[in-house]
C-alpha positions, 0 to 999 in steps of 0.5 A: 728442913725448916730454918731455926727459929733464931735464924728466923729471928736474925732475919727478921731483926735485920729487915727492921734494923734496915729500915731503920738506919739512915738512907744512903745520900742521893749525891751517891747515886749517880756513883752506884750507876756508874760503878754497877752499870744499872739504870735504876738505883732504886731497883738495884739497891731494893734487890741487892738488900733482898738478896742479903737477906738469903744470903744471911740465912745461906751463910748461918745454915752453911756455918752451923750445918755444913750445906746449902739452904733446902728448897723449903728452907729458901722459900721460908727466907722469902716468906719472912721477905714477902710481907715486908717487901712494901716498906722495903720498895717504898723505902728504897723508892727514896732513890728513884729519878724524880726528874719528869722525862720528856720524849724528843 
């Protein structure tokens, strides 16, 4: 099965819709990084948006049809992700540590 082309569209209006809207405070990060034990925010944030992304397609097949995404289905999620995925890195690279580390 191939996904419908609305839900294509939803996709693709919410990757655009992201990276529109203002970025989260960098005064939160150090919050993100207690509360989701990760080391790199900036990687986190990036594959948590990614993740929304099948996740969304997930929820509207699961709602309309009744069943889990096809592999194709999956696959056509990431190829609506993929050429998006360097404004997206580069977006969500606002978060990186820029604070130069130094070996003791």
């Amino acid at each position: 099965m191939t996904l419908d082309n609305d839900i294509r569209n939803i996709i693709k209006a919410v990757i655009e819709n992201d990276l529109a809207a203002p970025k989260v405070p960098k005064k939160r990060v150090p919050k993100l990084k207690r509360i989701w034990k990760c080391h790199h925010v900036h990687d986190f944030l990036y594959g948590h948006r990614v993740g929304y992304y099948k996740g969304l397609a997930e929820g509207m097949i699961l709602e309309r049809y009744r069943r889990q995404l096809s592999k194709e289905e999956d696959n056509e999620v990431f190829e609506i992700v993929q050429p998006q995925i360097k404004v997206l890195r580069k977006y969500f690279a606002y978060y990186k540590d820029t604070r130069t580390r130094t070996k003791n």
